[in-house]
N, C-alpha and C positions, 0 to 999 in steps of 0.2 A: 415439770416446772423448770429445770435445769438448761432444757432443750429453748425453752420459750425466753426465758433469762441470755443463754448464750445468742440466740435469734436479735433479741434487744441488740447486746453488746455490739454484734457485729456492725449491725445496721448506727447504729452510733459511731465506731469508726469510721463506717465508712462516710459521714456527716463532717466528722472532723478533717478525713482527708482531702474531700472537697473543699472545704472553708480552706485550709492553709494551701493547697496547690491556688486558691483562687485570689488570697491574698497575696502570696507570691508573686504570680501574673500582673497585679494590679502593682504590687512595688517596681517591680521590674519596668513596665510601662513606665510608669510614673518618673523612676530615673534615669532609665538608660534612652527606651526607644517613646516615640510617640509617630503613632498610622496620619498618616495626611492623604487623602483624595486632591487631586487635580484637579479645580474646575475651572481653567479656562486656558487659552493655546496659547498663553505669553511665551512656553516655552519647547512649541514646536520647532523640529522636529523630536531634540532630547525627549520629554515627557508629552503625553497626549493627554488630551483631556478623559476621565476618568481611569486613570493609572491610579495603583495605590502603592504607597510605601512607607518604609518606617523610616522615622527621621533617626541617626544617631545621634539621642544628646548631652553626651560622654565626650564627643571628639573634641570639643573644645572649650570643656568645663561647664561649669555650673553659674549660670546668673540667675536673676528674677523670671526672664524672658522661658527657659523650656521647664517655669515652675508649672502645675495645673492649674486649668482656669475653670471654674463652678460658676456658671452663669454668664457674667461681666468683673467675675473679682480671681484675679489672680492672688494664688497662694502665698507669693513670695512679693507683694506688690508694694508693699514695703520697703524694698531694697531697691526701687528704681532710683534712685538719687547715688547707687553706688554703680562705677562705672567698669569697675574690675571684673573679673570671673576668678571662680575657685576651681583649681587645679588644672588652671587654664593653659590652651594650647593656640596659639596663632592657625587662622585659618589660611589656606594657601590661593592661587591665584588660578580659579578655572574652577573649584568647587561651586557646586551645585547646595544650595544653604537654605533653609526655612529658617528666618526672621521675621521680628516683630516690625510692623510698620512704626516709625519714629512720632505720627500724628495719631491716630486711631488705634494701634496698635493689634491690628487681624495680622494673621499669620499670610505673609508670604515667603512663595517660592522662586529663587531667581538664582545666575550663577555670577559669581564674586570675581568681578573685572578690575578694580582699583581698589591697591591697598594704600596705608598709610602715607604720606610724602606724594604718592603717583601724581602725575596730571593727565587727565582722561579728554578727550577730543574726539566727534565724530564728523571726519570730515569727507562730504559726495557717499554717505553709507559706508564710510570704512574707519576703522577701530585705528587711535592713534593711542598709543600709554607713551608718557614723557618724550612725547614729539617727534617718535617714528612709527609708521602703519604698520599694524602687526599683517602676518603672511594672511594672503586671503586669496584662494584656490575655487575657480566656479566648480560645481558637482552635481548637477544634471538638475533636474525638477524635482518638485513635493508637490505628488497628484494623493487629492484626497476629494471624497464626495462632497458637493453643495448640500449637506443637509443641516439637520440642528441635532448636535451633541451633546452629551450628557444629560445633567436633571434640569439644569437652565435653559437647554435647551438655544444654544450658542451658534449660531452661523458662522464659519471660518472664513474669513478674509481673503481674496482671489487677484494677483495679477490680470490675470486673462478674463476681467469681469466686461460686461455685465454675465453671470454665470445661472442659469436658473436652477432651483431646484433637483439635482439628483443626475446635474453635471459635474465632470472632472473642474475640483476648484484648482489651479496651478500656483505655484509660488515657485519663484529660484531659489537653487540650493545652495552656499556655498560651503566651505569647509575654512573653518578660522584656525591660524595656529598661535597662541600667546608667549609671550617672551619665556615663561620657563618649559614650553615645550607642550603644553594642553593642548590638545585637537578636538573639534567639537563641532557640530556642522552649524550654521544662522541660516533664515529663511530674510529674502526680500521679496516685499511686495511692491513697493511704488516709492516715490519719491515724497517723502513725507520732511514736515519743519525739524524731528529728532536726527538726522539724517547729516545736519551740520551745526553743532552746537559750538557753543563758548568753552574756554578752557574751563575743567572740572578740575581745581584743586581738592588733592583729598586730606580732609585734618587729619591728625595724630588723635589712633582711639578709634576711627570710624572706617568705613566700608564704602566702594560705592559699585550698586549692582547693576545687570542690566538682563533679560529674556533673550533666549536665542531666536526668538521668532520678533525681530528685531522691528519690525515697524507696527505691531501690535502687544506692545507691551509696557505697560505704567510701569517705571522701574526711578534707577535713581539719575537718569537725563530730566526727568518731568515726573510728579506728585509724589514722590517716596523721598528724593535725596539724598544724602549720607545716613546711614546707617551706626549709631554706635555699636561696640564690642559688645556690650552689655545687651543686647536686642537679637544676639545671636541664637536661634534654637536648636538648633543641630543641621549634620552634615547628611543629602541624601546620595545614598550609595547604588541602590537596586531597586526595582521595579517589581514587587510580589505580585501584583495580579493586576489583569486589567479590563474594561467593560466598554465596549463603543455606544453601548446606549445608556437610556434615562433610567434605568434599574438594572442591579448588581443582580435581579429574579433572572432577569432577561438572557438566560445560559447562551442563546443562540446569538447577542452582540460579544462573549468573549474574546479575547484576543490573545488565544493561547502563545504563540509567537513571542508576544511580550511578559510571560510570567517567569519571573525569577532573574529577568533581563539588567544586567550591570549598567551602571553610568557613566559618564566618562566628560 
């Protein structure tokens, strides 16, 4: 009886210390980090589509925006009318940011080109902040397959089109440097209307974003716009793992190369 009783006991701690390591995990997510997948090439070459990583959403305090969402109902949805963050930290100029869209409010991914005060300008494809072009360095090509990536199953966007199926798709590369010194490479494809826009004054309180894969990317030149502070989810730092095809099963699309790969 003693043996069968001590049998019980163990098997019940060892119940318990699942539950608390798993609550643990679950708080931890919940405040610090949250996992985002990439599904789409807004910000090739930085991220590919199906990259995965954890947002930090520590770096620049706490809003409504990196509270959890069940369903269609954020936890913290209540506090969208407040525009502050707690124990908040100004984000810097070149970071790579998971934010809430300002209208529909999905999470996107993009890197943070104009702060506060800025005036942002894209003039013949080249990056102007407060009315001088920041450095822009050509850096060879971005060959990647014609096929469809990920689980949506996405065509990439080709300079050197018409491109059929299971051709080298090409893009130019270049290599951008921003005024505090950020280096980061952008991709061109063609000569598109975002390519020379109106001065983007940026309000006090808001953000305004853009994709490094510069002419296929909804950002804030066209459908997003200003981003407030309050919208901010966290900062992405690294690349934990990543998958070229439509399933994470599919061991033989991984892209070992890219796991545990830094941002910049």
């Amino acid at each position: 009886m003693a043996s069968s009783e001590k049998s019980s006991g163990g098997i019940a701690e060892t119940f318990k210390t699942v539950f608390w390591a798993l609550l643990m995990a679950g708080i931890i997510r919940t405040i610090l980090f949250q996992p985002f997948w990439i599904p789409s090439g807004s910000m090739k070459p930085t991220l590919l589509i199906g990259d995965f990583l954890f947002v930090n959403k520590f770096t620049y305090g706490f809003s409504w925006a990196p509270c959890p969402t069940i369903g269609n109902y954020n936890l913290c949805g209540f506090a969208k009318d407040w525009d502050g963050r707690l124990l908040g930290s100004d984000p810097e100029r070149g970071d790579i940011i998971v934010f809430k869209h300002p209208k529909h409010e999905a999470d996107y991914i993009k890197r943070l080109i104009g702060l506060p005060g800025d005036k942002i300008q894209m003039i013949r494809g080249r990056l102007h902040i407060n009315d001088q072009p920041v450095d822009l360095v050509e850096a060879g090509k971005f060959v990647e397959v014609k096929d469809m990536q990920g689980p949506m199953g996405n065509l990439p966007q080709c300079a050197n089109r018409p491109v059929g199926l299971g051709g080298d798709c090409i893009k130019q590369q270049f290599t951008e440097t921003l005024p505090n010194g950020v280096t980061h490479p952008v991709l061109d494809i063609a000569e598109i209307g975002n390519d020379n826009t109106n001065v983007f004054a940026v309000p006090e309180g808001k953000y305004f974003f853009m994709g490094d894969n510069r002419d296929n990317s909804a950002d804030s030149r066209a459908g997003v716009g200003f981003v407030p502070a309050s919208y901010l989810v966290g900062r992405a730092d690294r690349v934990m793992f990543s998958s070229a095809g439509s399933s994470i099963l599919a061991f033989w699309t991984w892209r070992s190369d890219r796991f545990f790969k830094g941002l910049e």
